[in-house]
N, C-alpha and C positions, 0 to 999 in steps of 0.2 A: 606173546603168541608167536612166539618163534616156530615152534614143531611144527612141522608140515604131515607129519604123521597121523593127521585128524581128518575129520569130518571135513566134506571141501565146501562147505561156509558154517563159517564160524561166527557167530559176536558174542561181546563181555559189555556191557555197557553199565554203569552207575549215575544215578541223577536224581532227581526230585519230580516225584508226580505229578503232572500238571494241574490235573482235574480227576473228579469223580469217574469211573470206567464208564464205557457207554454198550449197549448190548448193540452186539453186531449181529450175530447169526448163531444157529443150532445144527448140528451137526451128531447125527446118530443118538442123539437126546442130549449130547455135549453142548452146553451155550461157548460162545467167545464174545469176547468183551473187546476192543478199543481204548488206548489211552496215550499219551502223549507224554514222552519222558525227557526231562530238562536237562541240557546236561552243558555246564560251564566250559569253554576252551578255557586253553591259556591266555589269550584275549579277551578283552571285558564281552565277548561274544558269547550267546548260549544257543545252541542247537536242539531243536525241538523235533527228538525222533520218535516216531510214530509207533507204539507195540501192538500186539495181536496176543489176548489173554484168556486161556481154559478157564474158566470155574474152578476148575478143582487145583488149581497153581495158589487162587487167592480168594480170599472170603468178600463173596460180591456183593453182602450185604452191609458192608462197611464201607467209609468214605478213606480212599485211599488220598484223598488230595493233599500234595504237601509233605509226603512222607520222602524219605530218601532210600531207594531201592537198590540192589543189582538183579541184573538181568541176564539169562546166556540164552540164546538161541541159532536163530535164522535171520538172514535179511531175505526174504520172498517177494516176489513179484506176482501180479495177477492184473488183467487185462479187464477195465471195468466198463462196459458197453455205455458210453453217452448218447450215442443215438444209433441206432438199429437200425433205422432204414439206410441213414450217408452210412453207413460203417463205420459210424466212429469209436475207436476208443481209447481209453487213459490208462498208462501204465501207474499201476500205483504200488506202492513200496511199503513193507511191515516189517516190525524185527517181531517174526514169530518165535514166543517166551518156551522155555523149554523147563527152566527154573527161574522162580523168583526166592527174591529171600528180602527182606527187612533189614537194614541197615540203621548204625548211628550216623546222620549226620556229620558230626561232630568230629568224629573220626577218620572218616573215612572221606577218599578222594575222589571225584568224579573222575569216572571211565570210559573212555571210547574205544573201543579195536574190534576189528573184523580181520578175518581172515576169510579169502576165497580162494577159487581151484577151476579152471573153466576156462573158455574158450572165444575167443573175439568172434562175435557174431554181426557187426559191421564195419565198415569200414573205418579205418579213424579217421578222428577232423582233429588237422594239427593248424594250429592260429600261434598268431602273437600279440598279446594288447598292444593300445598306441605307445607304453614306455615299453616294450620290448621285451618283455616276458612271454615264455613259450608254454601252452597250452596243449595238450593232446584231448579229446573227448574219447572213450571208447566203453563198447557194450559188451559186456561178459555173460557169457551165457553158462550156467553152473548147473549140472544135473543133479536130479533131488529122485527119490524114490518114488519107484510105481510110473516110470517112465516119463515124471515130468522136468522141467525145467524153470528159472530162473533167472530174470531177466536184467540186470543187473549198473547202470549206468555209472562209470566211474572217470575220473577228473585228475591227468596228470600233470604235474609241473617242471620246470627246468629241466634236468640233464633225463628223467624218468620220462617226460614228455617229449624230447628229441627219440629216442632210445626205442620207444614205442611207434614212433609215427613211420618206421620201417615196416614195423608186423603189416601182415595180413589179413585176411578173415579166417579161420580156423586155426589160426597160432595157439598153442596150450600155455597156459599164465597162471601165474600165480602171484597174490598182489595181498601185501599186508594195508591197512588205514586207518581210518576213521569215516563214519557218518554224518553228514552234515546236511543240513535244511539251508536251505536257499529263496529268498519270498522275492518275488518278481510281478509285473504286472503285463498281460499277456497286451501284444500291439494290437493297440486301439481302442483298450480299455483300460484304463485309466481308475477305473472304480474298484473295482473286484481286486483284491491283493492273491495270488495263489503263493503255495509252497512247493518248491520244488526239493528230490532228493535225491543224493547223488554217496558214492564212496570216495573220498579227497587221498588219493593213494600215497601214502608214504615211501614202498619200497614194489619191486616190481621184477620179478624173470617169467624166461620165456623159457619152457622144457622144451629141450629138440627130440623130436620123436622119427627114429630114421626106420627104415625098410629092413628086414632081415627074412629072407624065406616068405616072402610075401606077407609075415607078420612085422608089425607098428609094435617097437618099443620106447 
């Protein structure tokens, strides 16, 4: 996913279906479905990313569980109301499916990559664990059609995580990676396991955009 010449979010992902689709919602008579797509690192670790699936992409009368996929879409964001009165709510994270296809196992290699195009929409938080590795946290915010946007939290490391924690807020980026699930237990409870998702950045520039005639190039 080298080209920059694309869509400014990208994903390719390959993995093994977790489970059965689950109905989410209807849309202009269009159902979307949910399902959770496995997908092996290089480390004995597997990351459990989350799809968002048309009806008409895959036959939902059939048990997809178990199958080995690819995937191309979106990574989207959407703001899901927890409670209406305090104002609360959860950013929550899909790779909305564009195409699916059916895959041999056997063959074929798990996939991770994303590509984004967007704009630091907070501040960063640059940390260091206790052995001394450098961390940058920052939020890219990625235009999508029909005037919306895209909220998008992503996780930098070493010299990509110094390099970053200079930007600004509306710095323009562009950021190749991978998706990765994160399970945490929120302070104080101890019971409830959540998932969190995040993009674990590989590579990372910053477009300079300067003044000319009062136009941004």
């Amino acid at each position: 996913m080298e080209d920059i010449n694309r869509e400014s979010n990208q994903v390719e992902v390959k993995g093994t279906i977790s489970g059965e689709p689950v109905f989410s919602h209807r849309v202009f008579g269009e159902c979307f479905y949910t399902a959770d797509l496995l997908v092996d690192r290089q480390s004995s670790f597997q990351d459990r990313i989350p799809l968002m699936i048309s009806e008409r992409l895959m036959d939902m009368d059939r048990n997809y569980a178990g199958d080995f996929v690819g995937v191309k879409g979106q990574f989207r964001s959407h703001n899901k109301h927890m409670d209406e009165k305090a104002g609360k709510n959860r950013l929550e994270l899909r790779v909305f499916a564009k195409e699916v296809q059916e895959l041999d196992g056997s063959r074929e290699q798990p996939q991770d990559e994303i590509f984004l195009d967007g704009h630091l929409c907070k501040p960063v938080v640059f940390r260091k664990t206790p052995n001394g590795r450098e961390i940058a946290d920052i939020l890219v915010a990625v235009n999508r059609a029909y005037g919306k946007s895209d909220y998008i939290p992503c996780i930098c490391w070493g010299r990509t995580a110094r390099y970053v924690s200079s930007m600004n807020v509306g710095d323009h980026v562009l950021l190749w990676g991978r998706i990765q699930s994160r399970d945490y237990f929120k302070k104080g409870d101890n019971r409830h396991k959540r998932t969190a998702f995040e993009v674990s950045v590989s590579r990372l520039e910053m477009i300079r955009e300067t003044r000319t005639g009062g136009a941004i190039t």
